[in-house]
PDB file of N, CA, C and O in Angstrom:
ATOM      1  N   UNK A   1       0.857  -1.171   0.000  1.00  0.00           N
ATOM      2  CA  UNK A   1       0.000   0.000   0.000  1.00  0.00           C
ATOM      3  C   UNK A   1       0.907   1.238   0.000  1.00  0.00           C
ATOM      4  O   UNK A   1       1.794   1.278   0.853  1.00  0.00           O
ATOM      5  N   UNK A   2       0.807   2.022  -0.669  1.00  0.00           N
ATOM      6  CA  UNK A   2       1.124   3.798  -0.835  1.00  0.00           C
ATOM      7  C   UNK A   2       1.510   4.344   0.473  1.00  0.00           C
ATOM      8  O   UNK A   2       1.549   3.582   1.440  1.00  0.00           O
ATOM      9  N   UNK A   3       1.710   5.200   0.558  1.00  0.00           N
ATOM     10  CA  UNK A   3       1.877   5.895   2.025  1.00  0.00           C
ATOM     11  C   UNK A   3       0.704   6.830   2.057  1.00  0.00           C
ATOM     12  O   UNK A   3       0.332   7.188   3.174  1.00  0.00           O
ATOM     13  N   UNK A   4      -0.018   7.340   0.871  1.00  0.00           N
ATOM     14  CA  UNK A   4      -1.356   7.931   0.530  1.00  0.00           C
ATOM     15  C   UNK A   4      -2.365   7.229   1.331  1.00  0.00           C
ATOM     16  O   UNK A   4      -3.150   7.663   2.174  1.00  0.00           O
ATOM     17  N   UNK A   5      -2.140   5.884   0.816  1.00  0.00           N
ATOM     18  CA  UNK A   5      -2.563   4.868   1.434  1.00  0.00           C
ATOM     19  C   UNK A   5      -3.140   5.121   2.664  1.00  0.00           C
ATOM     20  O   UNK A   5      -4.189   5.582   3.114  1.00  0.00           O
ATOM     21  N   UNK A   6      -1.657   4.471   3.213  1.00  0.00           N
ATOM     22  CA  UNK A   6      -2.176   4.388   4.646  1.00  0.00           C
ATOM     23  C   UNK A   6      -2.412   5.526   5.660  1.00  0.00           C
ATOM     24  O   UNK A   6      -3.038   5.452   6.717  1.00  0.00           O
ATOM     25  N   UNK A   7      -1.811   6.551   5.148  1.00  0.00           N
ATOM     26  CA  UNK A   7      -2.862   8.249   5.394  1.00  0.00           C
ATOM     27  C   UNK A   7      -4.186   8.151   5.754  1.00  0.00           C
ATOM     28  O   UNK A   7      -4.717   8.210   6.863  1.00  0.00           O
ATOM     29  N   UNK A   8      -4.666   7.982   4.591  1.00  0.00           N
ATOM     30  CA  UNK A   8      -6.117   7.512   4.837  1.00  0.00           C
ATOM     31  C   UNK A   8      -6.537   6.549   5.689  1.00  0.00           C
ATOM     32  O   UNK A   8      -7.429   6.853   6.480  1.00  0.00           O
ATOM     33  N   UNK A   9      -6.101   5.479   5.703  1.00  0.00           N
ATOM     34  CA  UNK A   9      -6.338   4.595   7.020  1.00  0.00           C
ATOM     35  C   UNK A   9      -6.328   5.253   8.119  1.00  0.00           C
ATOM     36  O   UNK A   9      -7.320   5.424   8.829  1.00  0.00           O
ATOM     37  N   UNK A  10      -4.984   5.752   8.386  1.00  0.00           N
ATOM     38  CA  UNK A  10      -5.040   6.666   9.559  1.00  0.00           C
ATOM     39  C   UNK A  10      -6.201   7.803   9.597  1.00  0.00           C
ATOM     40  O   UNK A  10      -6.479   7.874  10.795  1.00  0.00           O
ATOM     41  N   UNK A  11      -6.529   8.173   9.318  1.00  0.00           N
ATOM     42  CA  UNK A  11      -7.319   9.527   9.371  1.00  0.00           C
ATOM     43  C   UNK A  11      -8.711   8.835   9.513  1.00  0.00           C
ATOM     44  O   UNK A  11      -9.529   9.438  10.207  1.00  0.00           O
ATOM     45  N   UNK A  12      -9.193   7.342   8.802  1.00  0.00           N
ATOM     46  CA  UNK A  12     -10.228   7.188   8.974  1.00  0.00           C
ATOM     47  C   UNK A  12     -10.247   6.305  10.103  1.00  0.00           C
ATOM     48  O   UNK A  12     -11.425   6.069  10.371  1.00  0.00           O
ATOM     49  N   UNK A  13      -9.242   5.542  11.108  1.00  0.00           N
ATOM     50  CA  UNK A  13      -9.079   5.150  12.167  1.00  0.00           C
ATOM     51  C   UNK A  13      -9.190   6.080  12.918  1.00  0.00           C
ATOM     52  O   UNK A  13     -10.036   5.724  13.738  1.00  0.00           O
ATOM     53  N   UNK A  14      -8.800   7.235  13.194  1.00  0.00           N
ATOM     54  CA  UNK A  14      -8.687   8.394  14.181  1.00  0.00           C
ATOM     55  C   UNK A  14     -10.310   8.726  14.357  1.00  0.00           C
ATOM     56  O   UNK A  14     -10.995   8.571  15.367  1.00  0.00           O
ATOM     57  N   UNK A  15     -10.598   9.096  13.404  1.00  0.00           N
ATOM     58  CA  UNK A  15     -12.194   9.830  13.215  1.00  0.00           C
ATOM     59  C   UNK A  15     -13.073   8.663  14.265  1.00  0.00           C
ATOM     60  O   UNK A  15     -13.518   8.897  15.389  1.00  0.00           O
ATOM     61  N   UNK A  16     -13.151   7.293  13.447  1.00  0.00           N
ATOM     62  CA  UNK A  16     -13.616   6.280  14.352  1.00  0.00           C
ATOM     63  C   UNK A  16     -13.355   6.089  15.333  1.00  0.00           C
ATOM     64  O   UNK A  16     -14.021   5.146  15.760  1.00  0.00           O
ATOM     65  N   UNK A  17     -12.315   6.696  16.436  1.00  0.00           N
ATOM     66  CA  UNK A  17     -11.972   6.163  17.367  1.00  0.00           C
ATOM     67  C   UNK A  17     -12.373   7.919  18.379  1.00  0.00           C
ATOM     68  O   UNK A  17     -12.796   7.975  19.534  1.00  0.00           O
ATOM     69  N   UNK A  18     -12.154   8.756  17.737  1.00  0.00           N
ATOM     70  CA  UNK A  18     -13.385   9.838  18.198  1.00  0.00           C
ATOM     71  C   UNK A  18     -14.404   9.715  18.246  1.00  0.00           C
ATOM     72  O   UNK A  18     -15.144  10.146  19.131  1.00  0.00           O
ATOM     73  N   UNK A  19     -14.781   8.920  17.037  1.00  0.00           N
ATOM     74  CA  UNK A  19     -16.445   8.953  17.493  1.00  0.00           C
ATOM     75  C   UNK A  19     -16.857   7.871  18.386  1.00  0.00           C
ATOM     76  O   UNK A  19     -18.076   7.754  18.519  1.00  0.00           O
ATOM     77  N   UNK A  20     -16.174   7.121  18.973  1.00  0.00           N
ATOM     78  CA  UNK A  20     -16.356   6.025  19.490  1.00  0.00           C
ATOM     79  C   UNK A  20     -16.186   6.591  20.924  1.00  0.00           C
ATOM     80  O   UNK A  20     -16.976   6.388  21.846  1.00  0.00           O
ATOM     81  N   UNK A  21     -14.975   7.377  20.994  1.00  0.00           N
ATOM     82  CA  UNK A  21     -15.543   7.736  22.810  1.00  0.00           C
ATOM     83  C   UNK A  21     -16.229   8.808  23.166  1.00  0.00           C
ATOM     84  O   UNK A  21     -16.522   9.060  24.335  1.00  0.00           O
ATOM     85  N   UNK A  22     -16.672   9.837  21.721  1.00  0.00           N
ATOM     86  CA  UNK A  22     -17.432  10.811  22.214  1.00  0.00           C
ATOM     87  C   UNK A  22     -19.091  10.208  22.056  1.00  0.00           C
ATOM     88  O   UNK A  22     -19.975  11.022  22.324  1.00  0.00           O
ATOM     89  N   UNK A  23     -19.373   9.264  21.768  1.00  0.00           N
ATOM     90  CA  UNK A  23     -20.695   8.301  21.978  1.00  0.00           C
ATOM     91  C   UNK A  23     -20.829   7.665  23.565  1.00  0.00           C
ATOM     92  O   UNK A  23     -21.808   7.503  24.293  1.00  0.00           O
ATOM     93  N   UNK A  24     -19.107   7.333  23.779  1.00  0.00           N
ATOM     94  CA  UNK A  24     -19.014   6.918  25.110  1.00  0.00           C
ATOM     95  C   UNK A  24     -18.807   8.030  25.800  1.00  0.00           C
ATOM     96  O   UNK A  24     -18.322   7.377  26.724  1.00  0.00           O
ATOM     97  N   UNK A  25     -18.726   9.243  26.233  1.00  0.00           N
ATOM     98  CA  UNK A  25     -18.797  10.279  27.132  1.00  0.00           C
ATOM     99  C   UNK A  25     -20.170  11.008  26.999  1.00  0.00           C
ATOM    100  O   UNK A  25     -20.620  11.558  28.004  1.00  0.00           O
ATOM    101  N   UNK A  26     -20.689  11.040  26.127  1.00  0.00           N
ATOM    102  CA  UNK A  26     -21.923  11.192  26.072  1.00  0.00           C
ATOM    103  C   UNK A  26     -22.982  10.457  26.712  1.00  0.00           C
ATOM    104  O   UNK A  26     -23.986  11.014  27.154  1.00  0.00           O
ATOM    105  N   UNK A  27     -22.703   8.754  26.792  1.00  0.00           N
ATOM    106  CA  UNK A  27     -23.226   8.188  27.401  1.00  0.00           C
ATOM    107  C   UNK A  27     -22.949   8.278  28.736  1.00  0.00           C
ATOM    108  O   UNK A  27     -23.849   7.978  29.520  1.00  0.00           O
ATOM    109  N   UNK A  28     -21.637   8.713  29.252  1.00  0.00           N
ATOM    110  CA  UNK A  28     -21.339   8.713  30.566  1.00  0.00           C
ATOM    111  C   UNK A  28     -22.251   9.918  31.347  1.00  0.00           C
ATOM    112  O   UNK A  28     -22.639   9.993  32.513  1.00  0.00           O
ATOM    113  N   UNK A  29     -22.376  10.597  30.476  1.00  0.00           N
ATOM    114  CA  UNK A  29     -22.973  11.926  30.888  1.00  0.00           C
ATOM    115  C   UNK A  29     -24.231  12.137  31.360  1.00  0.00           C
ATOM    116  O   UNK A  29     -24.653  12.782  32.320  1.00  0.00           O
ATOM    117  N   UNK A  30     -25.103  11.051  29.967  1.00  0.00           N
ATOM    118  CA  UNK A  30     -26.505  10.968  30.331  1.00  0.00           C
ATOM    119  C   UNK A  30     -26.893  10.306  31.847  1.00  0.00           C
ATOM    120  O   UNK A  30     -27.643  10.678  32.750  1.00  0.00           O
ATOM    121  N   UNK A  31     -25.994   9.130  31.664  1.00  0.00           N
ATOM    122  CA  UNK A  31     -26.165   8.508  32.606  1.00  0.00           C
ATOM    123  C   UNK A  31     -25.505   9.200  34.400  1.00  0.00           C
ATOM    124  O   UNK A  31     -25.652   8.480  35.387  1.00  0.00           O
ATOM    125  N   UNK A  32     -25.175   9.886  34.464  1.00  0.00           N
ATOM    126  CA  UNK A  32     -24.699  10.883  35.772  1.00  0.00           C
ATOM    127  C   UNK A  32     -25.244  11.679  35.430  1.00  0.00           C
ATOM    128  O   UNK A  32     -24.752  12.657  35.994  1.00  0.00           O
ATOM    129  N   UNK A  33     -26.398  12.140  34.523  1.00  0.00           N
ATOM    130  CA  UNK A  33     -27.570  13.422  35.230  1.00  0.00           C
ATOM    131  C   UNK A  33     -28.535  12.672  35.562  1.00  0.00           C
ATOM    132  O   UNK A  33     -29.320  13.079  36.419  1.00  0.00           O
ATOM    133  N   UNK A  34     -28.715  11.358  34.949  1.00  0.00           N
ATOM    134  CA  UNK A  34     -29.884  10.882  35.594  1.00  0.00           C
ATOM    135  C   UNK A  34     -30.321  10.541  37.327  1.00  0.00           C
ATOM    136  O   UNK A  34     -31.323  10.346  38.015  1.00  0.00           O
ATOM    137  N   UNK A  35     -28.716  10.632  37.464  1.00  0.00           N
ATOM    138  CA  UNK A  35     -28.815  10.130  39.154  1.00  0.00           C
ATOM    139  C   UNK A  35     -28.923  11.743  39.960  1.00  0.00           C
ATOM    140  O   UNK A  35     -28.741  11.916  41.165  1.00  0.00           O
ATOM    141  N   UNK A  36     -29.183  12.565  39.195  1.00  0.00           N
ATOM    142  CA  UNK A  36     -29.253  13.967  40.059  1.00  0.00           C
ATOM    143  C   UNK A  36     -30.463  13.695  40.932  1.00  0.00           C
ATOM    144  O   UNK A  36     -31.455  13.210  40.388  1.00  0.00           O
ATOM    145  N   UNK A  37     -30.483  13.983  42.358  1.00  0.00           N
ATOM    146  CA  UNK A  37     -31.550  13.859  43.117  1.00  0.00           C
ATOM    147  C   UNK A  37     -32.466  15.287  42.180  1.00  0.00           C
ATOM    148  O   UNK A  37     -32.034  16.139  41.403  1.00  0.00           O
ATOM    149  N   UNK A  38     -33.683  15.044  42.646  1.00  0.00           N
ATOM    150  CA  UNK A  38     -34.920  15.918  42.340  1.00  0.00           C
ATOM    151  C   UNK A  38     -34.861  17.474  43.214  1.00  0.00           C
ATOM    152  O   UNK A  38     -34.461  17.534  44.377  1.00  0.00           O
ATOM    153  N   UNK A  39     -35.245  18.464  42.574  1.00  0.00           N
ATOM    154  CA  UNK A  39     -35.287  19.533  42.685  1.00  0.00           C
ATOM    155  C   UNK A  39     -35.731  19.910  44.169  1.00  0.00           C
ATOM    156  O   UNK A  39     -36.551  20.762  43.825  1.00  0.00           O
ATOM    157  N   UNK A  40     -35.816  19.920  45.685  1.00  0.00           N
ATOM    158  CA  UNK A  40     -35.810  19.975  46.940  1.00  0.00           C
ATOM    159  C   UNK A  40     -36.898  21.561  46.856  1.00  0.00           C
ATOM    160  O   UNK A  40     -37.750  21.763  47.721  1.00  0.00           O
ATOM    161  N   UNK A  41     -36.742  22.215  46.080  1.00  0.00           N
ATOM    162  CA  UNK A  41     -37.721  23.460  46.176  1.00  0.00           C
ATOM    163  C   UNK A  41     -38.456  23.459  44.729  1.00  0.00           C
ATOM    164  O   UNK A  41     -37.950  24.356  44.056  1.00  0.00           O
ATOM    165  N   UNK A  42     -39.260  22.915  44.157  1.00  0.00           N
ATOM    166  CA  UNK A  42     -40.096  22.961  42.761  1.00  0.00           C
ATOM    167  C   UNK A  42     -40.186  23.811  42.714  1.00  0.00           C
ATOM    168  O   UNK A  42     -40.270  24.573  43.677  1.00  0.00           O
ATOM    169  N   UNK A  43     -40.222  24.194  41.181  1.00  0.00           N
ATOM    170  CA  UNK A  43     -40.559  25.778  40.818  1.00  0.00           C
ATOM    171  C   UNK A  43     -42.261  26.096  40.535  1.00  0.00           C
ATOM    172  O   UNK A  43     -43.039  25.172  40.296  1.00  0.00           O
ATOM    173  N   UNK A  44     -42.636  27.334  40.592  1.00  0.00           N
ATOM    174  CA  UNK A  44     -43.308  27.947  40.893  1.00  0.00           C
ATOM    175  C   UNK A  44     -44.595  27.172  39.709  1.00  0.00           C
ATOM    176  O   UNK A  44     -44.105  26.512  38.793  1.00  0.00           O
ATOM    177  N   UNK A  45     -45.765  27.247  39.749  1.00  0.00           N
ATOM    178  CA  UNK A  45     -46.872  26.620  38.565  1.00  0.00           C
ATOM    179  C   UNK A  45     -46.783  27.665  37.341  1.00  0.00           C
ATOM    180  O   UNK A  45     -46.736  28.874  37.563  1.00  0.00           O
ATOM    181  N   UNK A  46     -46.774  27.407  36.710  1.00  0.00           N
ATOM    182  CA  UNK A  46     -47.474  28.537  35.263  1.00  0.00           C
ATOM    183  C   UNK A  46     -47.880  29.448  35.699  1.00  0.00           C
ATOM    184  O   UNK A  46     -47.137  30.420  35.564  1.00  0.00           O
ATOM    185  N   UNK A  47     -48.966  29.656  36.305  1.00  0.00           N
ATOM    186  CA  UNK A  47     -49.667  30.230  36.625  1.00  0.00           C
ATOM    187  C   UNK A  47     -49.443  31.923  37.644  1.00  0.00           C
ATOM    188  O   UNK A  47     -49.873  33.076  37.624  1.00  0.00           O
ATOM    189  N   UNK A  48     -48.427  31.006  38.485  1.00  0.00           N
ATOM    190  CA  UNK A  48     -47.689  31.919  39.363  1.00  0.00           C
ATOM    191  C   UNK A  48     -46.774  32.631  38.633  1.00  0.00           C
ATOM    192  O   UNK A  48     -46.761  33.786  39.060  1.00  0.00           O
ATOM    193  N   UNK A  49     -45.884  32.454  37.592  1.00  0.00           N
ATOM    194  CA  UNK A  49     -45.234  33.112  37.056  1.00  0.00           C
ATOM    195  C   UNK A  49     -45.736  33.829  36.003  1.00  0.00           C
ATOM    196  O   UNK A  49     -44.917  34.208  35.165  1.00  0.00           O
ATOM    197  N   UNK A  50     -46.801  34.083  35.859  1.00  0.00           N
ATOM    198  CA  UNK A  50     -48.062  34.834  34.905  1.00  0.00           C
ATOM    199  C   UNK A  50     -48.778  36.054  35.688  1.00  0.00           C
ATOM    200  O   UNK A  50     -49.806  36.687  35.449  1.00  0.00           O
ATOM    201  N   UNK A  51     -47.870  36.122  36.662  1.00  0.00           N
ATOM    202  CA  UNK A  51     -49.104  37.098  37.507  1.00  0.00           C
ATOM    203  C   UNK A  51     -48.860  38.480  37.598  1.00  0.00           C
ATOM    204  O   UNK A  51     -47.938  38.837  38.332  1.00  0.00           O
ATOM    205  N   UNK A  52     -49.631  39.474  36.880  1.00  0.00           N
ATOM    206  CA  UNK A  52     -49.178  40.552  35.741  1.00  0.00           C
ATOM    207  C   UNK A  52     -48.880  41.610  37.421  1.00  0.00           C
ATOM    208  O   UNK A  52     -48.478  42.769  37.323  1.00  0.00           O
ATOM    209  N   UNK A  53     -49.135  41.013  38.719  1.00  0.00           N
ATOM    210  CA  UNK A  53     -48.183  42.211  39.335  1.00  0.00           C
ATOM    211  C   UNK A  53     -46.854  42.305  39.341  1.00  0.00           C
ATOM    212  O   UNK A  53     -46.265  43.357  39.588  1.00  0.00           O
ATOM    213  N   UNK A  54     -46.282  41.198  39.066  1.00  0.00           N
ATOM    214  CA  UNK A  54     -44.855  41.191  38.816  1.00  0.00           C
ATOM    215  C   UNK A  54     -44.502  41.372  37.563  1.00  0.00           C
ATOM    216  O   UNK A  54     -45.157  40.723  36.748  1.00  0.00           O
ATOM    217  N   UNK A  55     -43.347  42.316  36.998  1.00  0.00           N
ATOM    218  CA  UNK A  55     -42.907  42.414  35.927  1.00  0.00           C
ATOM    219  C   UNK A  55     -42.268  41.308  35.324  1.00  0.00           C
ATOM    220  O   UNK A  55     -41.806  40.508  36.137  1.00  0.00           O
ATOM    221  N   UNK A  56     -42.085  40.989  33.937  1.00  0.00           N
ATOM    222  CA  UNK A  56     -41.196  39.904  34.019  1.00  0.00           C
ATOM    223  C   UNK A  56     -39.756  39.682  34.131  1.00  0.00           C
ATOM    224  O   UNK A  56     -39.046  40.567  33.655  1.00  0.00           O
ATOM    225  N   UNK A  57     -39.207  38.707  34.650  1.00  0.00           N
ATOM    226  CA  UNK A  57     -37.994  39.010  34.908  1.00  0.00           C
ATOM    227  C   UNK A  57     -37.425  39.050  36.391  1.00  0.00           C
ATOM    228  O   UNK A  57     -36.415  38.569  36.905  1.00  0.00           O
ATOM    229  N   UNK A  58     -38.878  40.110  37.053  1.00  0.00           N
ATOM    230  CA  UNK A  58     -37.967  40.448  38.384  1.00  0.00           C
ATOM    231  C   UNK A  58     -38.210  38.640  39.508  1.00  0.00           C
ATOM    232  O   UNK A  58     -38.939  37.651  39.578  1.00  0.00           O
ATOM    233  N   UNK A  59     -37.000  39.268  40.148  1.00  0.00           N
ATOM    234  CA  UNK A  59     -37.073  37.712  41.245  1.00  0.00           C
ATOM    235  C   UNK A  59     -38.095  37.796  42.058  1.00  0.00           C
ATOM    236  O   UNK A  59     -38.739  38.824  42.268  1.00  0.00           O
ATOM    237  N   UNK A  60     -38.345  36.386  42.699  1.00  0.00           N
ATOM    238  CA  UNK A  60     -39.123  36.275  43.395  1.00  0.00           C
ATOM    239  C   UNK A  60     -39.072  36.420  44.694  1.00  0.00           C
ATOM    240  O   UNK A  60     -38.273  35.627  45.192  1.00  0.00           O
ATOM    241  N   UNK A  61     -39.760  37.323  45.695  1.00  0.00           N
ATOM    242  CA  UNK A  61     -39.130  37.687  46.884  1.00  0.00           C
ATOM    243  C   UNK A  61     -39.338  36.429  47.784  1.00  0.00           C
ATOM    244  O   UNK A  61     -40.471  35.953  47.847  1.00  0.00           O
ATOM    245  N   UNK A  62     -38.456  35.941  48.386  1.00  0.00           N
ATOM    246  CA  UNK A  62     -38.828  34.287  49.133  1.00  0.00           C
ATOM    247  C   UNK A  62     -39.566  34.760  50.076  1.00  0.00           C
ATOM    248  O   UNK A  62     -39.721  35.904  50.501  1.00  0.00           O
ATOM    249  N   UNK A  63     -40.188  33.346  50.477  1.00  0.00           N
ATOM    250  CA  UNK A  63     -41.059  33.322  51.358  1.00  0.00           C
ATOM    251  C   UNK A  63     -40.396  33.246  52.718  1.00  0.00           C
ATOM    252  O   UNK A  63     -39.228  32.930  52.944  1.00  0.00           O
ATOM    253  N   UNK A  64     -41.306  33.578  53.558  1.00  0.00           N
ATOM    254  CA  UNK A  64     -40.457  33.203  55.013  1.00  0.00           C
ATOM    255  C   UNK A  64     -40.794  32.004  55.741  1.00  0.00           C
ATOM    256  O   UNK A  64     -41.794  31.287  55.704  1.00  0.00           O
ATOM    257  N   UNK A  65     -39.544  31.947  56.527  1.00  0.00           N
ATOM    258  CA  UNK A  65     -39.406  30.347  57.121  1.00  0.00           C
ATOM    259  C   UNK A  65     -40.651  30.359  58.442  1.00  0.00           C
ATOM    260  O   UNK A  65     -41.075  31.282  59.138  1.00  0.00           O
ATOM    261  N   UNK A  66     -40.990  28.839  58.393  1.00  0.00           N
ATOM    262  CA  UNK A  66     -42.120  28.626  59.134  1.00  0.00           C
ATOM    263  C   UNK A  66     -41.702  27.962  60.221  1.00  0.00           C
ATOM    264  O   UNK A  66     -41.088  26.925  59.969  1.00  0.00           O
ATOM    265  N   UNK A  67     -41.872  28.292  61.582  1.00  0.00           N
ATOM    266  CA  UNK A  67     -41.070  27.661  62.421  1.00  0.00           C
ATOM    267  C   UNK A  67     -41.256  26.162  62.642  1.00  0.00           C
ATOM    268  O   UNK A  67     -42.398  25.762  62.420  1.00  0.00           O
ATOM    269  N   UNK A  68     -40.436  25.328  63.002  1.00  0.00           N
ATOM    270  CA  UNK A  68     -40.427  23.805  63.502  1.00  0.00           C
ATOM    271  C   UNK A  68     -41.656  23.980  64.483  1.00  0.00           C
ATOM    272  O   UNK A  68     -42.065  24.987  65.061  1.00  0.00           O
ATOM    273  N   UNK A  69     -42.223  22.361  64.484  1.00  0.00           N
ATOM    274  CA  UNK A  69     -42.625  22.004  65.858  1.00  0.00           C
ATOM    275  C   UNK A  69     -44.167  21.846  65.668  1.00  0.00           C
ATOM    276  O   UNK A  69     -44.879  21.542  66.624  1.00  0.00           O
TER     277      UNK A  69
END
């Protein structure tokens, strides 16, 4: 074989072997967001964030803490 040749081999080994672990880091990825625990404060309904006294945009002033017990 040429040295053209095997250029091409190389170049089309390389490509394959990129795409082969960026399929595998991708998969690594999906799979470690899936284990993210769930959101501890849900966000607000539709509804609440529709509510024309607030402009849009501005934050939401938190609520206050409710005591234990």
């Amino acid at each position: 074989m040429s040295v053209g040749g095997w250029i091409v081999v190389g170049v089309v080994a390389w490509i394959a072997v990129a795409l082969l672990v960026a399929v595998l880091v991708g998969r690594m990825v999906r799979l470690r967001d899936r284990q993210v625990p769930e959101d501890p404060m849900p966000r607000p309904s539709q509804q609440a964030e529709s509510d024309p006294r607030r402009p849009h945009g501005a934050p939401r002033a938190p609520e206050p803490r409710r005591p234990r017990g």
